[in-house]
PAVO-737673 format. One line per 10 residues: number of its first residue (from 1); their letters; for each residue x, z, y of N, C-alpha, C. Coordinates in Angstrom, 3 decimals, decimal comma. Layout:
BEGIN
NUM) A) X/Z/Y/X/Z/Y/X/Z/Y | ...
END
This chain:
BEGIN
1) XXXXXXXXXX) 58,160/-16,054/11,043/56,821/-15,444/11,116/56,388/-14,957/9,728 | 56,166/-13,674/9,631/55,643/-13,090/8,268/54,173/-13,765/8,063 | 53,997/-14,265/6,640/52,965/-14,426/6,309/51,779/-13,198/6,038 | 50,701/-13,782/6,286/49,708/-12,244/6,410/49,493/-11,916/4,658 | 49,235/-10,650/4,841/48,854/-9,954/3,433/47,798/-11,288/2,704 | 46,969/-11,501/3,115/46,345/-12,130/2,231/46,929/-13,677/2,095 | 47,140/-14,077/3,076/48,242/-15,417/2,365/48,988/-15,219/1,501 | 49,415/-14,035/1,571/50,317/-13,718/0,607/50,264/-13,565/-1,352 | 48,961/-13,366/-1,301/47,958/-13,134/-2,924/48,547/-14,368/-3,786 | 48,259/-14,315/-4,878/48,842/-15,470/-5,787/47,017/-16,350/-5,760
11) XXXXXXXXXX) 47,283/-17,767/-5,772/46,604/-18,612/-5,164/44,844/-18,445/-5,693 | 45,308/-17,727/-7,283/44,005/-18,083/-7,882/43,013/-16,896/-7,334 | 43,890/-15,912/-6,771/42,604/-14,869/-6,253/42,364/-14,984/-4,635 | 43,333/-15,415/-4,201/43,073/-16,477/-2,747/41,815/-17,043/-2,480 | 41,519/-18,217/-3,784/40,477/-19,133/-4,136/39,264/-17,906/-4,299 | 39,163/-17,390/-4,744/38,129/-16,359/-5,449/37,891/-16,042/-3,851 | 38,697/-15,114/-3,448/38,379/-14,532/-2,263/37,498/-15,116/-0,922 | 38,296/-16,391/-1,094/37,870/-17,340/-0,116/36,416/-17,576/-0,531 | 35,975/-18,073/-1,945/34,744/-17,830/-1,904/33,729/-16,874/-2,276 | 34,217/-15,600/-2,177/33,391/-14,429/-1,380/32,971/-14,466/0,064
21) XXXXXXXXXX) 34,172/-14,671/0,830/34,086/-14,975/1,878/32,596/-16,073/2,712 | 33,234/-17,458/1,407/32,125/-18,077/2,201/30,755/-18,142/1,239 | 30,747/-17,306/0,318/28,771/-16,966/0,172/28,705/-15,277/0,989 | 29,128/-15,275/2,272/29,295/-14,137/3,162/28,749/-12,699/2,608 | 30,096/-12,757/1,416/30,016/-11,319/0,517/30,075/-9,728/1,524 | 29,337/-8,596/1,672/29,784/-7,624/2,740/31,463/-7,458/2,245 | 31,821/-7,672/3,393/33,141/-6,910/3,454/33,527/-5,761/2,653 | 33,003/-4,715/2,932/33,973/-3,473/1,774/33,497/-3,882/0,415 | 32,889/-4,355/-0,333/32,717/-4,991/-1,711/33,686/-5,914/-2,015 | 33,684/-7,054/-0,674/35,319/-7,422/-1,239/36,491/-6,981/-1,020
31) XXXXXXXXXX) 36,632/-6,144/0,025/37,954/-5,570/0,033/37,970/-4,454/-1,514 | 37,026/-3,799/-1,932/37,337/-2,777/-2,740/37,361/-3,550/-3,869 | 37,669/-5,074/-4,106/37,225/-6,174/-5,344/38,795/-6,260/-5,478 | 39,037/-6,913/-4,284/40,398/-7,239/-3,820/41,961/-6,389/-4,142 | 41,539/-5,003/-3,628/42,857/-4,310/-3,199/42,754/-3,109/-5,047 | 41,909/-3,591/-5,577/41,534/-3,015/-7,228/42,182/-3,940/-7,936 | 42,841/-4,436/-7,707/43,610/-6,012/-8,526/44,989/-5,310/-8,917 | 45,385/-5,230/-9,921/47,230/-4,890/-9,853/47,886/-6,028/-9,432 | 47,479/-7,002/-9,454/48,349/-8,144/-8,865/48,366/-8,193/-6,940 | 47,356/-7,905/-6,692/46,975/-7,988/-5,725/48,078/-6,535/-4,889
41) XXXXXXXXXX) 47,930/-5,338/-6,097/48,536/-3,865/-5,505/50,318/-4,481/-5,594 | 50,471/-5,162/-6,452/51,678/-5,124/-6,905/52,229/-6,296/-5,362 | 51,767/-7,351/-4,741/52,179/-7,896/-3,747/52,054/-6,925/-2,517 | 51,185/-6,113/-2,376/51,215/-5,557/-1,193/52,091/-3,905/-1,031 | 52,865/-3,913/-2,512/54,206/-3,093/-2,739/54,921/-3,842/-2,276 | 55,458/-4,576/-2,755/56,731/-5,190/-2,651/56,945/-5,716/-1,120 | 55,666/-6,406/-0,502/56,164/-6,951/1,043/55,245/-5,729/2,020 | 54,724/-5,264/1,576/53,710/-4,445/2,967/53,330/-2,711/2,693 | 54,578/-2,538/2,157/54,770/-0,994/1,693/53,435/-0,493/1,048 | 52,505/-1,199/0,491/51,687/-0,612/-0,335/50,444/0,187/0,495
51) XXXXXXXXXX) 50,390/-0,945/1,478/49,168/-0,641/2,461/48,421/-1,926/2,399 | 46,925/-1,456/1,990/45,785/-2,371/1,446/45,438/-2,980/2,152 | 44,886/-3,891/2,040/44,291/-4,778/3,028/42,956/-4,318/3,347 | 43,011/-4,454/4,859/42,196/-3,735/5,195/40,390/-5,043/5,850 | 39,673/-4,288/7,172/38,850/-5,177/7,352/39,535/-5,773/8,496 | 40,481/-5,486/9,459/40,586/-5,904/10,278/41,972/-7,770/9,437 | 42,861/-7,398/8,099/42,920/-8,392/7,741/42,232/-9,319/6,901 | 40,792/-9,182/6,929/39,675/-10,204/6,599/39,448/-10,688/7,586 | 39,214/-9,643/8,402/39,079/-10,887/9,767/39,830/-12,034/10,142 | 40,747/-11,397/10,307/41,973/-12,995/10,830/41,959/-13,603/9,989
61) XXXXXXXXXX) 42,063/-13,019/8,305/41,862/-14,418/7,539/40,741/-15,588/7,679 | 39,183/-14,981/8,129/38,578/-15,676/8,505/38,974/-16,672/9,061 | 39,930/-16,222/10,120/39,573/-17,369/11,856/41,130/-18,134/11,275 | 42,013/-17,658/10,458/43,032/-18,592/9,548/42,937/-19,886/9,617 | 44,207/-20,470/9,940/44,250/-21,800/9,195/43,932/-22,111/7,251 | 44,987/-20,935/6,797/44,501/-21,035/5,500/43,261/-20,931/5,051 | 42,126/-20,146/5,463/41,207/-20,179/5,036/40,379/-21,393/5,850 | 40,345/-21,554/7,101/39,669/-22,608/7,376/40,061/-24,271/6,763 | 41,216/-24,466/6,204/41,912/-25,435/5,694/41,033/-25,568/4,177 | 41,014/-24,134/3,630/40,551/-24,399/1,787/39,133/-24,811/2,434
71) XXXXXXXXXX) 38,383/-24,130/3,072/37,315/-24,336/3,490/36,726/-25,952/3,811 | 37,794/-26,559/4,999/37,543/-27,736/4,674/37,374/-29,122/3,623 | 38,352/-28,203/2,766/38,582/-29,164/1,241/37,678/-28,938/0,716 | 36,816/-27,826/0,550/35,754/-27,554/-0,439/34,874/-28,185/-0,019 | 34,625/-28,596/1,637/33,458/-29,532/2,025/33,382/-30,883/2,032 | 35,054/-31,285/2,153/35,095/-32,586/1,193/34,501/-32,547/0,055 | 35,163/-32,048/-1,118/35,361/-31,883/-2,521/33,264/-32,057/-2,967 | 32,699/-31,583/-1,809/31,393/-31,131/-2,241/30,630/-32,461/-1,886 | 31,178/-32,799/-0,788/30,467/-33,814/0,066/30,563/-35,390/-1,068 | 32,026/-35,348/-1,442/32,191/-36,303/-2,503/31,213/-36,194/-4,205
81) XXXXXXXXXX) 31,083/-34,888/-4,753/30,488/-34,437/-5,574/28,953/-34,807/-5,500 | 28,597/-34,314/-4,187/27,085/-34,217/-4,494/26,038/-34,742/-3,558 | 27,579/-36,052/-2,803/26,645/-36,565/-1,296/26,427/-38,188/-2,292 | 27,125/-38,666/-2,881/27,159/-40,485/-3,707/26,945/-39,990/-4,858 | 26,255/-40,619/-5,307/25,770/-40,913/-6,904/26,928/-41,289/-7,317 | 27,258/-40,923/-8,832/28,042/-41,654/-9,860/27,831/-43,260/-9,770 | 26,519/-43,710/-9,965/26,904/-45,183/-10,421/26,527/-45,958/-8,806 | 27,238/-45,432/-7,637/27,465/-46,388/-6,341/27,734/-47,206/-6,445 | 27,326/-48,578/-6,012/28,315/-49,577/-6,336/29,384/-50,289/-5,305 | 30,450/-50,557/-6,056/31,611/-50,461/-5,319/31,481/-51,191/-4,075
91) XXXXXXXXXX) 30,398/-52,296/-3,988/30,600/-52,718/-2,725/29,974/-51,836/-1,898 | 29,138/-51,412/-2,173/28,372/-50,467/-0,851/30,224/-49,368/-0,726 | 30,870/-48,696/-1,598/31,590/-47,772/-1,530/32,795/-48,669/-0,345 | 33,209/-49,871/-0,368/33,737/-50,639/0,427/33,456/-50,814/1,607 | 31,792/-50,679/1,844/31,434/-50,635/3,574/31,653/-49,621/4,231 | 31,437/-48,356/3,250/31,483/-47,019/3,862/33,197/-46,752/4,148 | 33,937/-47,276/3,648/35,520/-47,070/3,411/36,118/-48,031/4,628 | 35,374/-49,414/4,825/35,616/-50,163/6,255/35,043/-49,286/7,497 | 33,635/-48,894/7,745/32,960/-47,850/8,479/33,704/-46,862/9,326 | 34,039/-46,033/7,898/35,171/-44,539/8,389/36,053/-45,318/9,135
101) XXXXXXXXXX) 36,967/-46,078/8,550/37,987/-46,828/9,455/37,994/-47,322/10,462 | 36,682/-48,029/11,098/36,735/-48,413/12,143/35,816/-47,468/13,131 | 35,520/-46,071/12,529/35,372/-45,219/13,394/36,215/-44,485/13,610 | 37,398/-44,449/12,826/38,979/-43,552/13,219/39,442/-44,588/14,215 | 39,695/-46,043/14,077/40,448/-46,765/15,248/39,563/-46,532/16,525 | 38,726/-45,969/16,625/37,501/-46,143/17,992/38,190/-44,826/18,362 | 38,453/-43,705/17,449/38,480/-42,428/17,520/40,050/-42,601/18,336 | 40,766/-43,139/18,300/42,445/-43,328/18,520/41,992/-43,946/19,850 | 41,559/-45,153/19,990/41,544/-45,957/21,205/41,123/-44,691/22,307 | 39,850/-43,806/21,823/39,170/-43,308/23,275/40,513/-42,188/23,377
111) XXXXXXXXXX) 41,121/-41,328/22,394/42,401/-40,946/22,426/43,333/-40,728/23,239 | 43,595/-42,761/23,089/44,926/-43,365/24,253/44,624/-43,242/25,296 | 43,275/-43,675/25,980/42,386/-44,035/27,141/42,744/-43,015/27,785 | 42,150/-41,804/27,171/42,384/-40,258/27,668/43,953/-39,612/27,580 | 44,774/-40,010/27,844/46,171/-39,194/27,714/46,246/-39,072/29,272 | 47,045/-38,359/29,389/47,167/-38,171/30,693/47,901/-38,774/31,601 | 48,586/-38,162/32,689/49,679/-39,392/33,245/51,080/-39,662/32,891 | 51,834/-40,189/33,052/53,055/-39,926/32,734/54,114/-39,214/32,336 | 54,623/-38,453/32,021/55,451/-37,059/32,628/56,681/-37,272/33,281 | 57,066/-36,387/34,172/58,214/-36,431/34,654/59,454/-36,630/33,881
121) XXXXXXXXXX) 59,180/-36,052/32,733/60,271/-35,588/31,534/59,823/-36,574/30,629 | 60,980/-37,688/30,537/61,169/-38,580/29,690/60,825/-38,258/27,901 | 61,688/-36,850/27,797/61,615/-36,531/26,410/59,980/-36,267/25,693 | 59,396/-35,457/27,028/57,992/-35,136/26,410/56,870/-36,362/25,820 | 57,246/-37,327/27,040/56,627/-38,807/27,071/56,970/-39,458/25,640 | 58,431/-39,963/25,704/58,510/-40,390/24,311/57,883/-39,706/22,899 | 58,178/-38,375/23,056/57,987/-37,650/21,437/55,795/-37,521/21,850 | 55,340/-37,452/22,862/54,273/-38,226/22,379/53,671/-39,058/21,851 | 54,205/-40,328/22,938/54,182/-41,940/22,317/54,396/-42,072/20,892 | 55,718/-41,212/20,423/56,208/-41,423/19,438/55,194/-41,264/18,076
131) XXXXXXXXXX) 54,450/-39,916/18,462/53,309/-39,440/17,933/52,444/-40,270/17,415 | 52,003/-40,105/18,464/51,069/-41,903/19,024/51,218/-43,050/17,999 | 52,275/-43,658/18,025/52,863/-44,587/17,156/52,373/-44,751/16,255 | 53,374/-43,353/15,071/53,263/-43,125/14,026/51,767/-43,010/13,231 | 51,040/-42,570/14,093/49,754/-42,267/13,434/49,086/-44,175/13,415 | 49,070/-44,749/14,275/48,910/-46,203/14,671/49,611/-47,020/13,544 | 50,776/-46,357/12,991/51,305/-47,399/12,437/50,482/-47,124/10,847 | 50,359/-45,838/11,001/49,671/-45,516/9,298/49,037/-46,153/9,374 | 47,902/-45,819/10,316/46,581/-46,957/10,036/46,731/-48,254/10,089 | 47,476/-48,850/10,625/47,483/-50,532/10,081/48,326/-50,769/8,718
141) XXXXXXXXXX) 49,127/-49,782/8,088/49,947/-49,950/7,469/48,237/-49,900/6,235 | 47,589/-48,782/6,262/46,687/-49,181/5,565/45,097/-50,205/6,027 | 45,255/-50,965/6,639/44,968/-52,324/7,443/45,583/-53,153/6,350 | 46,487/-53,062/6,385/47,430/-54,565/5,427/47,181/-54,001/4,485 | 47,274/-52,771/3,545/46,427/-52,418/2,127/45,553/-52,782/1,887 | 44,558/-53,137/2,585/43,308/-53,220/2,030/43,272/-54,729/2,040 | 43,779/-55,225/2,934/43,981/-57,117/3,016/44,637/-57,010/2,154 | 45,729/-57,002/1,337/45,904/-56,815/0,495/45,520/-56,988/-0,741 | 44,980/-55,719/-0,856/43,848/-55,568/-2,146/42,900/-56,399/-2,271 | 42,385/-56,886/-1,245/41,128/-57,688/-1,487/41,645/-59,228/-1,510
151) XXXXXXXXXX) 42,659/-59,628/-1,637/43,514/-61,132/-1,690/43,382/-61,137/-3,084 | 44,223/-59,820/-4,020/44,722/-59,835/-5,174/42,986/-59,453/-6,222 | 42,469/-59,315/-5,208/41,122/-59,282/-6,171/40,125/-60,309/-6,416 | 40,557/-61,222/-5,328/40,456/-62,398/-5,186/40,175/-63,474/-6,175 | 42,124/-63,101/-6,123/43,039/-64,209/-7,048/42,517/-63,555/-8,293 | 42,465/-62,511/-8,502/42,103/-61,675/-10,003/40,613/-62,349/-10,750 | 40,034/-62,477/-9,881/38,493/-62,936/-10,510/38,779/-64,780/-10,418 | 39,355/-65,528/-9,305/39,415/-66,897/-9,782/40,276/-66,929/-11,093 | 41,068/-66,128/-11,577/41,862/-65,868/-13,072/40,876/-66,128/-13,698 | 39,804/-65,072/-13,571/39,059/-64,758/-15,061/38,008/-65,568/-15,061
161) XXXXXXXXXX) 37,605/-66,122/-13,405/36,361/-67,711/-14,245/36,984/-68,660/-14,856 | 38,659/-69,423/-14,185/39,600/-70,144/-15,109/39,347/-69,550/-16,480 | 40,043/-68,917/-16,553/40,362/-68,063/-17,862/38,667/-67,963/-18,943 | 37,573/-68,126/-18,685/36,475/-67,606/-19,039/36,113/-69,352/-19,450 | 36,230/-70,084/-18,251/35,704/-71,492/-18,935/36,664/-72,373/-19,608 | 38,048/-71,842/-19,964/39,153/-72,233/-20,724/38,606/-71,890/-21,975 | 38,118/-70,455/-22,135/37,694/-69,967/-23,641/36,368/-70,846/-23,786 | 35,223/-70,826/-22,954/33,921/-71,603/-23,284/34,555/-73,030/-23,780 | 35,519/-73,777/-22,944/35,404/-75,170/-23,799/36,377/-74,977/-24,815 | 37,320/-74,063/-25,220/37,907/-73,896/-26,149/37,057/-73,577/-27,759
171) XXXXXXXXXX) 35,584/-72,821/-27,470/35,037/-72,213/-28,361/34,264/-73,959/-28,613 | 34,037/-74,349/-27,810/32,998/-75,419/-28,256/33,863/-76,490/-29,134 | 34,996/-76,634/-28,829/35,993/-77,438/-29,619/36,282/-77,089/-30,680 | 36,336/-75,892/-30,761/36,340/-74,983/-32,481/35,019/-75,891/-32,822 | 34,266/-74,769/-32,765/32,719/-75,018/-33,303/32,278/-76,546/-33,960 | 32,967/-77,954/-32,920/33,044/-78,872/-33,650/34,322/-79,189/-34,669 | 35,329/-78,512/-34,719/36,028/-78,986/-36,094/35,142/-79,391/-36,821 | 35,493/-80,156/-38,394/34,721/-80,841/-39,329/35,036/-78,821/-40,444 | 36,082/-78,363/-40,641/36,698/-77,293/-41,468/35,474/-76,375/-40,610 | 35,506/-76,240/-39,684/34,579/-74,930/-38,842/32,841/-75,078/-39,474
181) XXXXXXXXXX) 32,123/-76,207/-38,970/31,248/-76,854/-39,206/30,855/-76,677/-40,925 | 31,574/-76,826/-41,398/31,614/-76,342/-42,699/31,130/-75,375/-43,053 | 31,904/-74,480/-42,503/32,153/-72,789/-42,930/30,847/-72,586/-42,437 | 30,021/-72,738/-41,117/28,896/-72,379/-40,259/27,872/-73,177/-41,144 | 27,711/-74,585/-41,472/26,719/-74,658/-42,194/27,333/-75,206/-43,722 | 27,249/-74,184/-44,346/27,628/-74,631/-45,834/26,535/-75,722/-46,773 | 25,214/-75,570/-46,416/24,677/-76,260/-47,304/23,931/-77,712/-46,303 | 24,758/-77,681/-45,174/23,990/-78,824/-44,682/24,389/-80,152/-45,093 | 23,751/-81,006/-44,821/24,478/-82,442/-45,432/24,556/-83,435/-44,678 | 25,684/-83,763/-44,438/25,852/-84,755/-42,660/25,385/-85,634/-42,561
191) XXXXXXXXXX) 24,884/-86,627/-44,054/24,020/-87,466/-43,905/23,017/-87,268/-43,695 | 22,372/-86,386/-43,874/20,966/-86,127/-43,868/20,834/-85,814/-42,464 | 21,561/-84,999/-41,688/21,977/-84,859/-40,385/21,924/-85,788/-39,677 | 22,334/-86,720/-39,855/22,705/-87,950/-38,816/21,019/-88,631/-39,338 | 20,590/-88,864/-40,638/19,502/-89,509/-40,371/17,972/-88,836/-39,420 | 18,250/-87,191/-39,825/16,796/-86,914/-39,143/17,166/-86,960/-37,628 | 18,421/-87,115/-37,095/19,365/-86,778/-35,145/18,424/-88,395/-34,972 | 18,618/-89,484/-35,903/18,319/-90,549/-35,665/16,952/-90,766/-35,548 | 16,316/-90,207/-36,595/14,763/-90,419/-36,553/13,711/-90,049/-35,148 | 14,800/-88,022/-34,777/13,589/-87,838/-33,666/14,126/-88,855/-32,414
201) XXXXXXXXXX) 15,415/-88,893/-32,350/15,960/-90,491/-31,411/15,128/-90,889/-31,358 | 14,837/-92,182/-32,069/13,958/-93,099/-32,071/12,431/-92,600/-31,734 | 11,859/-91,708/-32,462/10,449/-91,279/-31,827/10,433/-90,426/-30,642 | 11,405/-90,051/-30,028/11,541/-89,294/-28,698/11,472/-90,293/-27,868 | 12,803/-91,644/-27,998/13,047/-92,698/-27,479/11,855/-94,228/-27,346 | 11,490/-94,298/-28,101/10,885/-95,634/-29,345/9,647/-95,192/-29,201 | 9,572/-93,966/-29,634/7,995/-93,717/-30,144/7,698/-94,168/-31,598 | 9,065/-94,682/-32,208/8,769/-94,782/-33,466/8,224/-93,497/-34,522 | 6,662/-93,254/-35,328/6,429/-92,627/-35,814/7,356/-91,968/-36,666 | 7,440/-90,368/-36,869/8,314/-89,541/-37,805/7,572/-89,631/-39,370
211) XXXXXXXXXX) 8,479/-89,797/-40,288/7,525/-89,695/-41,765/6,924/-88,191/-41,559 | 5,988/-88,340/-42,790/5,096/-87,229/-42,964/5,983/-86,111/-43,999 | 7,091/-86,485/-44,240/7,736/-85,697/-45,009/9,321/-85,177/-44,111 | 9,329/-85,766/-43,119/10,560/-85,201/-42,229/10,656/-84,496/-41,171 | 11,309/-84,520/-40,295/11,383/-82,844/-39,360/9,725/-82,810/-38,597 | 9,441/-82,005/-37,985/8,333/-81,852/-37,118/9,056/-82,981/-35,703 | 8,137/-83,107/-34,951/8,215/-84,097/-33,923/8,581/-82,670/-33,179 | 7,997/-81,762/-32,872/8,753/-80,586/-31,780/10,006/-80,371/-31,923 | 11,012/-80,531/-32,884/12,211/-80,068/-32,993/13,200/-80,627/-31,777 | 13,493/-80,007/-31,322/15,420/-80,705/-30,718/16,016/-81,641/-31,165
221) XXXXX) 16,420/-82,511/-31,012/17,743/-83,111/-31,853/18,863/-82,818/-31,297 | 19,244/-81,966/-30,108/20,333/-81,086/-30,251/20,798/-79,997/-31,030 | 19,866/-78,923/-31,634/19,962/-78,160/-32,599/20,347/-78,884/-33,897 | 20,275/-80,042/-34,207/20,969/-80,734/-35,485/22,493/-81,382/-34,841 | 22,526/-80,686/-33,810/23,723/-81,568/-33,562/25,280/-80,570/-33,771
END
């Protein structure tokens, strides 16, 4: 089957064309856009003896698979662009991704329901079924992807709270070295430390009065610790 003149164009004026087409440019503006191209003259030498494209092949390109095909991608492409915000968050993007899916398996079941009867002819029956199958098997095949994915994302985040409170008690074990402690408070003095930890003790504990010359009674005695 010969491909039509305009399938035939090199892709990037295809694209162009196609969207003339769909901001519903008049016709002879794009054909006289079109067949003014040397690239465009130079394909329709070589396969179509150098006869232009006319209106009657805009038309069929219209009602085209090729053009109805780019057409559909661009309403993806748009729908993705300018239907979800950038910062979605992934779980909502996860319901909508379970959703579609279990409106394609609904879409298959009413499908099967509806096939018809048997056929006489073994071959036709099978290479249906077979059909059938294959499409069935994609979708569970991505069924177990997504179980899958969501096991290993699982296991991925119990990693990183392990992994997260390995570093927290690791940092706190630094922090008390006597060499660390040092470095962090250079001019403190451990005796003096241990006596005021002791003093608010006792008046936190005791109620034994604080001198008039030592920490405030509001302080922590964890922050000296």
């Amino acid at each position: 089957m010969q491909i039509s003149k305009i399938g035939s164009l090199p892709r990037p004026i295809r694209e162009e064309l196609n969207r003339r087409v769909e901001r519903s440019e008049k016709s002879r503006i794009t054909l006289a856009w079109v067949n003014s191209l040397p690239a465009v003259q130079a394909v329709l030498k070589e396969s179509f003896e150098a006869e232009p494209i006319k209106q009657q092949n805009l038309s069929d390109w219209k009602k085209s698979a090729g053009y109805n095909g780019w057409k559909a991608r661009q309403d993806a492409l748009d729908f993705t662009e300018n239907s979800l915000p950038d910062d979605l968050d992934q779980s909502v993007l996860e319901k909508m991704s379970a959703k579609l899916i279990r409106c394609l398996q609904i879409r298959y079941a009413a499908v099967a329901g509806s096939l018809p009867a048997v056929q006489d002819n073994p071959e036709v029956e099978l290479r249906r079924l077979g059909d059938l199958c294959n499409n069935l098997t994609a979708l569970r095949r991505g069924d177990l992807a997504a179980e899958r994915l969501s096991v290993e994302q699982q296991r991925l985040a119990l990693e990183k709270s392990r992994a997260d409170a390995e570093m927290e008690k690791y940092c706190w074990e630094w922090a008390k070295r006597p060499d660390i402690q040092e470095k962090l408070y250079p001019n403190r003095d451990p005796d003096k430390v241990r006596r005021d930890v002791d003093r608010l003790l006792s008046h936190k504990l005791l109620g034994i009065p604080i001198p008039n010359d030592a920490l405030d009674e509001s302080t922590d005695p964890a922050i000296l610790i």
